[in-house]
C-alpha positions in Angstrom: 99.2 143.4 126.2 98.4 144.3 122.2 100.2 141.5 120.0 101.5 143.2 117.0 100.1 142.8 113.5 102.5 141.3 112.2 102.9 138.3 114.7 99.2 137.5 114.5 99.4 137.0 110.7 102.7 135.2 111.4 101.1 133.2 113.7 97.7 132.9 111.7 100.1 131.7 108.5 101.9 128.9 110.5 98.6 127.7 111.8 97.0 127.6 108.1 100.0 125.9 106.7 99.9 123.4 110.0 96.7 122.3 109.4 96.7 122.0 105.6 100.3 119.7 106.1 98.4 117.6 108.5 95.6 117.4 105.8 98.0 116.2 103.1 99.6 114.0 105.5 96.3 112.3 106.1 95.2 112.0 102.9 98.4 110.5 101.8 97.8 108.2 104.9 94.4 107.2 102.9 95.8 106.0 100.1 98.1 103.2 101.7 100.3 101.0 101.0 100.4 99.4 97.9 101.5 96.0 96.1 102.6 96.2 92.7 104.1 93.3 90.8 105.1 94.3 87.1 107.2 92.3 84.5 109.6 93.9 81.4 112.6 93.5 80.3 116.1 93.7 81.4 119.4 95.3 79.4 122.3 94.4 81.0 125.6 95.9 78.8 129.1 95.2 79.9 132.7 94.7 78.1 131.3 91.3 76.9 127.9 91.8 75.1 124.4 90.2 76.5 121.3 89.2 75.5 117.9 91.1 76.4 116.4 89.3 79.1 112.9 89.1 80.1 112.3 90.0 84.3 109.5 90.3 86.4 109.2 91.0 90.0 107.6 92.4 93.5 107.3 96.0 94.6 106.0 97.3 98.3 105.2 100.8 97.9 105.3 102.7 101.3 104.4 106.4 101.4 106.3 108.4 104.2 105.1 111.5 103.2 103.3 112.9 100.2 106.6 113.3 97.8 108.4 110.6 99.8 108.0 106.9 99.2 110.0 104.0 100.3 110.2 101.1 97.6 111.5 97.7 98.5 111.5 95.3 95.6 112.3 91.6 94.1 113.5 91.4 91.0 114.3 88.1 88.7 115.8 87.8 85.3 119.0 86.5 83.6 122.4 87.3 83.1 122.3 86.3 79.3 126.2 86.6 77.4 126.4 86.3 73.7 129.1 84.2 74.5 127.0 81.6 76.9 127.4 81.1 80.4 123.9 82.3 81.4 123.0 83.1 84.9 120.0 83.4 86.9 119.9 86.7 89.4 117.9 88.3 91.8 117.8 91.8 92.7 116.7 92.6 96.4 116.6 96.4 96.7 114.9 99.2 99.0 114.3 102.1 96.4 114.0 106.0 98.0 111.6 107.5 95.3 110.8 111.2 95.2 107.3 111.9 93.9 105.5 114.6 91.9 102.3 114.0 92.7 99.3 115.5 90.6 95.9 114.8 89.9 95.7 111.4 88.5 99.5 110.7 87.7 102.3 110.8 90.0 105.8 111.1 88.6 109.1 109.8 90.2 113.0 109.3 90.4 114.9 108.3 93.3 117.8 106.2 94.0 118.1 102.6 94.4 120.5 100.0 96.3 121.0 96.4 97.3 122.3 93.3 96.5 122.4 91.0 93.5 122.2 87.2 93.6 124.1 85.2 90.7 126.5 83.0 92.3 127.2 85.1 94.5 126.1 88.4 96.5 127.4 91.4 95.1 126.1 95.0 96.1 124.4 97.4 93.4 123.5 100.7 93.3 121.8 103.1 90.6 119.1 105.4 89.9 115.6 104.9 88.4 112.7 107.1 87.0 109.4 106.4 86.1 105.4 107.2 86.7 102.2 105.8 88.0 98.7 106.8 87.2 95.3 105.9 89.2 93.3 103.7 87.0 90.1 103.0 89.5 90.0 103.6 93.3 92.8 101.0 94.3 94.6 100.2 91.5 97.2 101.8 89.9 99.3 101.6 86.5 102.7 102.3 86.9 106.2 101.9 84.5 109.2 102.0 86.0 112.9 102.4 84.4 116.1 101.2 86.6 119.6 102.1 86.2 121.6 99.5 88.5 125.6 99.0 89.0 126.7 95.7 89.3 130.2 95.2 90.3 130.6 91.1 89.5 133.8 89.5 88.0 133.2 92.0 85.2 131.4 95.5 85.7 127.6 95.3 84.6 125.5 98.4 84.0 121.8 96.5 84.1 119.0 98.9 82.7 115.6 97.1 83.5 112.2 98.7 82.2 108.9 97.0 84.1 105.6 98.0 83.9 102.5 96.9 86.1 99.6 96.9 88.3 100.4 98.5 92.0 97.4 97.5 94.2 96.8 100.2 97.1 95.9 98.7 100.7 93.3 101.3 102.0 91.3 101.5 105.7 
């Protein structure tokens, strides 16, 4: 029995494309999971003003798939009002960050969720944007840009902007 044309190149096509996804798969496999820790600055705004803060923190990078990372991250910094009453918190969120990668630089934005740590645990949520460039085989440069929505005693929109080194774990 004669195939048709038209099937073999469909079946040719899905074969191609197979292979190359595996490729990419593979070669996203090689570049591993990465440690980044990274410090900047945090903006938190509010009904009652606050002070610039400076934050630093931990980042897990874990590529799923090739535009598809999963971020888990520490953050630290203070809750700073004009008015006093300054507060230590900690940010424990898992980040879903959609990537553009390209040759050396890799663009993202994804969404981010959690909990914050003041006095006492209160969920957040947000958005954040940002990029990461290979500087030498391992190591990467990357600045990152958080939108997060805190819903204490009074509503805080935190904007924190880190920059930093993201180590990549390879075989």
């Amino acid at each position: 029995m004669k195939t048709p044309k038209v099937l073999n190149m469909a079946l040719t096509g899905l074969l191609v494309f197979g292979a190359t996804s595996l490729f990419a798969s593979q070669a996203e496999a090689r570049r591993g999971v990465g440690l980044g820790v990274g410090a900047g600055l945090a903006v938190p705004t509010s009904d009652t003003p606050f002070k610039l803060a400076p934050a630093w923190g931990f980042y897990t990078d874990i590529p799923l798939l090739n535009t598809f990372h999963i971020t888990p991250s520490a953050l630290v910094y203070n809750l700073n009002p004009k008015s006093g009453g300054e507060q230590s918190a900690t940010d424990i969120s898992i980040n879903f960050k959609f990537m553009v990668p390209m040759a050396r630089l890799d663009l993202f934005a994804g969404v981010t969720a959690g909990v914050t740590s003041t006095n006492k645990l209160t969920p957040h949520m947000g958005g954040l944007i940002g990029m990461s460039m290979n500087l030498v085989s391992n190591v990467d440069g990357f600045i990152n840009v958080n939108y997060k929505y805190v819903a204490q005693e009074q509503i805080v929109h935190d904007i924190q902007i880190f920059a930093g080194p993201l180590f990549r774990f390879t075989h």
